[in-house]
C-alpha positions as CSV (number, residue, x, y, z in Angstrom):
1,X,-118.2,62.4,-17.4
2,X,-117.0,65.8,-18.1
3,X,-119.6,69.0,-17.5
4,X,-118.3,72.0,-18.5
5,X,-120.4,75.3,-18.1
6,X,-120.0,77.6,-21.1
7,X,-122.0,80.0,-23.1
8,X,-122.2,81.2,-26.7
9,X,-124.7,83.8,-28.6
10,X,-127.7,82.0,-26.8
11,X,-126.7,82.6,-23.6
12,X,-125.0,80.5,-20.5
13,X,-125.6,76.6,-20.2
14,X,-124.0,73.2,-19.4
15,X,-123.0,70.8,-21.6
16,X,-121.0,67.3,-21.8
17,X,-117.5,67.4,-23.2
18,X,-117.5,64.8,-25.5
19,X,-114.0,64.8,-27.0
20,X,-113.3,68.2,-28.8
21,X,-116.7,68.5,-28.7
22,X,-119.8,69.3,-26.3
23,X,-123.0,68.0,-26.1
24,X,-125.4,70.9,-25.6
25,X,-127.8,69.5,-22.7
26,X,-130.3,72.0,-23.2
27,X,-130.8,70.6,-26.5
28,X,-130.1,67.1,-26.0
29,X,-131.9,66.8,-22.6
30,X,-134.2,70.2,-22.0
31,X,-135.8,68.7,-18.8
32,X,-132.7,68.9,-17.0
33,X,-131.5,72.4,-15.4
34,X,-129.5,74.4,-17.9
35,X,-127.1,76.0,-14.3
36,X,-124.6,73.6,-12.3
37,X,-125.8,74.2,-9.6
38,X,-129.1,73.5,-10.7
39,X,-127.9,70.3,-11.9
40,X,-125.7,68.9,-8.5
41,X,-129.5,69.0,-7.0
42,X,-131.5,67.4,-9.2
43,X,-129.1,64.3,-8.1
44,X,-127.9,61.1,-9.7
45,X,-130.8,60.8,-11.4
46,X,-129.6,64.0,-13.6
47,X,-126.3,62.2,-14.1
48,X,-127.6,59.1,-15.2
49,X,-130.2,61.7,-17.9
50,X,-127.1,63.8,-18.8
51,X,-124.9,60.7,-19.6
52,X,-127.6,58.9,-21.6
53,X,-128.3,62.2,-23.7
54,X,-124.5,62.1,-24.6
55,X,-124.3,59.3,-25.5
56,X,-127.1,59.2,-27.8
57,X,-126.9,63.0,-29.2
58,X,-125.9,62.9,-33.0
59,X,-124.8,66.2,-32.9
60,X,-122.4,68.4,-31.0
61,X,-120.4,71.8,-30.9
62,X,-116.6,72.2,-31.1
63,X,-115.4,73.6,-28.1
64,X,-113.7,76.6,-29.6
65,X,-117.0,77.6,-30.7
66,X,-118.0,78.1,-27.4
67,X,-116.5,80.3,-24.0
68,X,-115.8,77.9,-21.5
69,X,-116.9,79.4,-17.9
70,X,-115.5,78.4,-14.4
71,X,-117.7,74.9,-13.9
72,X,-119.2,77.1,-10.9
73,X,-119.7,80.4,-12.1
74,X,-120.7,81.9,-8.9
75,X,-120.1,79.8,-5.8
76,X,-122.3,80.2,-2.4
77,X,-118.6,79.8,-0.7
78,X,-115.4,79.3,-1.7
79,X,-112.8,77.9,0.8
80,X,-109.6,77.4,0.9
81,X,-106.6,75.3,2.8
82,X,-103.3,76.6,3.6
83,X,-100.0,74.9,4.0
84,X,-101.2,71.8,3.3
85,X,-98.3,70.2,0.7
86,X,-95.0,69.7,3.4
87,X,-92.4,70.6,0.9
88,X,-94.7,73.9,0.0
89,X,-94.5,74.5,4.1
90,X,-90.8,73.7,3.6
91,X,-90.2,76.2,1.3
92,X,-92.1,79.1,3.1
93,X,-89.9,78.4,6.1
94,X,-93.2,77.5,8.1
95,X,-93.7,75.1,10.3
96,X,-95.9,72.1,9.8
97,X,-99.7,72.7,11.1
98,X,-101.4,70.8,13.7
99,X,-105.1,71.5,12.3
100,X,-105.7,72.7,9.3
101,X,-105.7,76.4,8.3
102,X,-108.7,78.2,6.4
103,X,-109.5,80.8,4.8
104,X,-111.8,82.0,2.2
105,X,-111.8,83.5,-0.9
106,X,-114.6,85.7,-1.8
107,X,-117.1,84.9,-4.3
108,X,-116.5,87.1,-7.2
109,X,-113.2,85.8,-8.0
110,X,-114.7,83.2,-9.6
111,X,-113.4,83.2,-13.4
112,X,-112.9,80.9,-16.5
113,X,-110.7,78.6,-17.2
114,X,-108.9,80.7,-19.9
115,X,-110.0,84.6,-18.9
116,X,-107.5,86.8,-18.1
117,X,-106.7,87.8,-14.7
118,X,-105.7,91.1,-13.4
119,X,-102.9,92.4,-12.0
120,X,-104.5,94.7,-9.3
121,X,-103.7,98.7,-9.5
122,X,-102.6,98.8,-6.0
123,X,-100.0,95.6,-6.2
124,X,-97.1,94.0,-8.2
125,X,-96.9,90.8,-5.5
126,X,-98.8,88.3,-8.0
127,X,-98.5,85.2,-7.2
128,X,-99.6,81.7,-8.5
129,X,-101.1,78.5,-6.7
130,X,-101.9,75.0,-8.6
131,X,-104.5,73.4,-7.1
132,X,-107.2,70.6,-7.1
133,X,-110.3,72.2,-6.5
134,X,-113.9,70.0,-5.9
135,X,-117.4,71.0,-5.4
136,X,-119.8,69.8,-2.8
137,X,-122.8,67.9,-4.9
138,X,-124.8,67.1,-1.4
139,X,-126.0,69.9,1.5
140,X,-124.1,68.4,4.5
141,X,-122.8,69.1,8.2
142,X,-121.0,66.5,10.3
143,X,-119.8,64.2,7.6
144,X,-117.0,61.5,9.1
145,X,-114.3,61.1,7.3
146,X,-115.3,57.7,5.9
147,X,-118.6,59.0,3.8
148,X,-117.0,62.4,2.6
149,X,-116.4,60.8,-1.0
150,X,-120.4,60.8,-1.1
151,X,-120.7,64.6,-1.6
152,X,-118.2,65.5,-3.6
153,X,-120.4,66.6,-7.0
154,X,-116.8,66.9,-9.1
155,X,-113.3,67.9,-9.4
156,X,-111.6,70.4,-11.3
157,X,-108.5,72.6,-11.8
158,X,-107.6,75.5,-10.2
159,X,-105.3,78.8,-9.4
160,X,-105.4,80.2,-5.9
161,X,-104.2,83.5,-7.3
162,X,-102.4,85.1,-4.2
163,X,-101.4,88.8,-3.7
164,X,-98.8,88.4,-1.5
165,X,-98.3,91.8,0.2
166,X,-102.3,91.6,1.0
167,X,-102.4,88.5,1.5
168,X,-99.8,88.9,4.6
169,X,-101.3,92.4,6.1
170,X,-104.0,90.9,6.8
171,X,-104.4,87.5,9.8
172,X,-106.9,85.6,7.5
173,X,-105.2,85.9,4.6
174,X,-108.5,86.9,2.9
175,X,-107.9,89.7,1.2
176,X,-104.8,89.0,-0.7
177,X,-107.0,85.9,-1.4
178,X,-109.8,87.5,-3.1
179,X,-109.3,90.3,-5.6
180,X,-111.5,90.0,-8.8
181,X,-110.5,87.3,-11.4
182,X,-107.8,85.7,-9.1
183,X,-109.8,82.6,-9.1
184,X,-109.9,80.9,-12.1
185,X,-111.3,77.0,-12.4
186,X,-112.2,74.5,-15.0
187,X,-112.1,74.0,-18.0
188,X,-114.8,71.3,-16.9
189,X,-116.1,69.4,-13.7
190,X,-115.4,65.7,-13.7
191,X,-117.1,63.5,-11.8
192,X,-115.7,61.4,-9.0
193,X,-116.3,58.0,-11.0
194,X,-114.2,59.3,-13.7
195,X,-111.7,60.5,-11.1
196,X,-111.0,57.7,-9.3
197,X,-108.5,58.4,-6.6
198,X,-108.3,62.3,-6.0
199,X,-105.6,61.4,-3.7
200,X,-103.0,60.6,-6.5
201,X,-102.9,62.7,-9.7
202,X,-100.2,64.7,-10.5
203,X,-100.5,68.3,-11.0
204,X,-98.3,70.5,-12.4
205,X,-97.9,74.7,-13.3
206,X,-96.3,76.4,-15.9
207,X,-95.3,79.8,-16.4
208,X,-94.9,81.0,-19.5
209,X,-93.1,77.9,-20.4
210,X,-91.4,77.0,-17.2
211,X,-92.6,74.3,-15.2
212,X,-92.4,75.8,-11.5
213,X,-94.5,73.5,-9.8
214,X,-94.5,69.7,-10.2
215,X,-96.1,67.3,-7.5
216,X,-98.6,65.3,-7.0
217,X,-102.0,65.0,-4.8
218,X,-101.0,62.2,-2.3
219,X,-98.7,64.6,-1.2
220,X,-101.7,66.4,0.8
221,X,-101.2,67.0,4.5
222,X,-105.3,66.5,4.9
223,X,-106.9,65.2,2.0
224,X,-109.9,66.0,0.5
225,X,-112.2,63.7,2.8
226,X,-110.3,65.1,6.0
227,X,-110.9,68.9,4.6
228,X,-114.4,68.0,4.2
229,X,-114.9,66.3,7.8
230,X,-113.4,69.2,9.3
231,X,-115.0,72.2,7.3
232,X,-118.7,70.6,8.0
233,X,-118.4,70.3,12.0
234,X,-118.4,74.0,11.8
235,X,-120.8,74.9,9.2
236,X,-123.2,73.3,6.7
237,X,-121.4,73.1,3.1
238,X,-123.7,73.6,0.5
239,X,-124.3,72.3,-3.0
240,X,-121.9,74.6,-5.6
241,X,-119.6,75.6,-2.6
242,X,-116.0,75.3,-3.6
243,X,-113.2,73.4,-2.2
244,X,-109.4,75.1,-3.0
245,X,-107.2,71.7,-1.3
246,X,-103.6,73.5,-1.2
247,X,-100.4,74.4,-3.5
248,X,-97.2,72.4,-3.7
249,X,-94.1,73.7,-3.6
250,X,-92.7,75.7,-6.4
251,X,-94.7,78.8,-6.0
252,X,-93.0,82.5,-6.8
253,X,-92.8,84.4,-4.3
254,X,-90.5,81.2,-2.0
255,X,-87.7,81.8,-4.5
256,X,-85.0,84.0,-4.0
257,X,-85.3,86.3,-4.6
258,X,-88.9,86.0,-5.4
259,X,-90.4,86.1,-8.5
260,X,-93.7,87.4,-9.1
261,X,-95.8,87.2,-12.3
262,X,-96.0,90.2,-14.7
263,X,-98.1,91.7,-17.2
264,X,-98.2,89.2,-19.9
265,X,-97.1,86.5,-18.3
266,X,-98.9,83.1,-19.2
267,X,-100.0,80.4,-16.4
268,X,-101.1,77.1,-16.9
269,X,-101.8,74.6,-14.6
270,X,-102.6,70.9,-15.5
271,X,-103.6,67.8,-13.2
272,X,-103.9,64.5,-14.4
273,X,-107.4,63.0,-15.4
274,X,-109.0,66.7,-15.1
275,X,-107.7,68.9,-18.2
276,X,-105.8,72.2,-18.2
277,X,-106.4,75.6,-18.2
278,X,-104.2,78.1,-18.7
279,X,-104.4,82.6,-18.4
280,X,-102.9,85.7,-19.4
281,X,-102.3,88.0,-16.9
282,X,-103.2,92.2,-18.1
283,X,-103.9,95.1,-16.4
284,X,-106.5,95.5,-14.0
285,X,-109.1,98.7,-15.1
286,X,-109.4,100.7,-12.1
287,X,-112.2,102.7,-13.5
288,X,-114.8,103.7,-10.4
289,X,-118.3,101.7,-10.5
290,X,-121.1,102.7,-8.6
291,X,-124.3,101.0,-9.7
């Protein structure tokens, strides 16, 4: 099943992508939540509602009536792996890690599948990262290996948007990580059953036309189970945190000499079973806010 969070003139909601269409579940199932996050609690049980009113619904919206939102719109975490494809480390001249590398990417750079994102005032070192992203559906710590499939909630694209000069003056690599809009998701979760192996889809990135990156997800140095196994002997991952699992090779700023995105430029990143989504990069307003 494919959930995708979206919002028209009556506000922000989740619905089931049915086609070129979405079922509205505040319409077609009003008991459940009307928030993803919401939903990933109320269990399988919401699933099994969800499905059942989408199946049945007689009617639906087109999807380009509605904005499609990042499936998360604003998650409690989002983390991320590094160097985890061997021909990305290849190309960066690194050398393979021994554990895996984290860092995190803050919160509000959380944004749509198809929004815009911003080249920052104070950099011209953009940078683009095709990844499979997945949500945690289950509150967990110490989860072995063998049971990590059970709290993945969904899987979806997404663009690790990377700053490189900020991204390297700073250890964790969390502030080139993390400016506004520079991480964009969807269109849609999809759920593990619909899935299958997360371990073996190929995903792919474009740039305005140009395929730059073209792998596929076995080629993980940890995969998504091992990430998860690792992440919750530390801390307690919580329902709506999101997973970023690593780039491939093919990324802009390994080329020689590198080449950055510009204003205008148009990304779009596709993996197999999941969908597409794809964003224009503009100038970032640099206007003051104080609120």
């Amino acid at each position: 099943m494919r959930i995708a969070t979206f919002n028209d003139e009556s506000g922000q909601r989740i619905g089931v992508v049915r086609g070129d269409t979405l079922v509205d579940l505040s319409a077609a199932a009003p008991h459940l939540p009307r928030d993803m996050i919401g939903f990933l609690k109320a269990g399988d049980r919401a699933l099994e509602d969800a499905e059942k009113a989408a199946r049945e619904a007689g009617a639906a919206v087109p999807l380009a009536g509605v904005t499609l939102n990042a499936p998360i719109p604003l998650p409690g975490k989002i983390l991320a792996i590094g160097l985890n494809y061997g021909e990305h480390i290849a190309e960066t001249g690194r050398e393979p890690p021994e554990v895996q590398i984290w860092f995190n990417k803050q919160r509000n750079c959380a944004n749509g599948p198809f929004a815009p994102i911003n080249m920052p005032s104070v950099s011209q070192a953009l940078d683009y990262e095709a990844e499979l992203c997945f949500v945690i559906g289950k509150r967990c710590k110490h989860v072995p290996c063998e049971r990590a499939h059970e709290v993945i909630g969904g899987f979806f694209c997404g663009n690790d948007v990377s700053v490189r000069d900020w991204q390297r003056r700073s250890p964790t690599m969390q502030m080139g990580k993390s400016f506004d809009t520079h991480g964009p998701m969807g269109p849609w979760l999809v759920t593990p059953d619909e899935v299958g192996d997360p371990h073996d889809l190929d995903i792919k990135c474009w740039v305005n036309g140009d395929l730059r990156q073209n792998s596929n997800t076995r080629h993980m140095i940890f995969d998504c189970f091992d990430q998860i196994a690792h992440l919750s002997q530390v801390f307690t991952l919580d329902v709506g945190d999101v997973i970023f699992t690593g780039t491939p090779d093919g990324v802009g700023v390994a080329k020689s000499p590198p080449e950055f995105l510009k204003v205008g430029d148009r990304i779009r990143i596709e993996i197999e079973k999941i969908g597409a989504i794809e964003h224009e990069v503009v100038p970032e307003r640099a206007d003051t806010i104080i609120e």
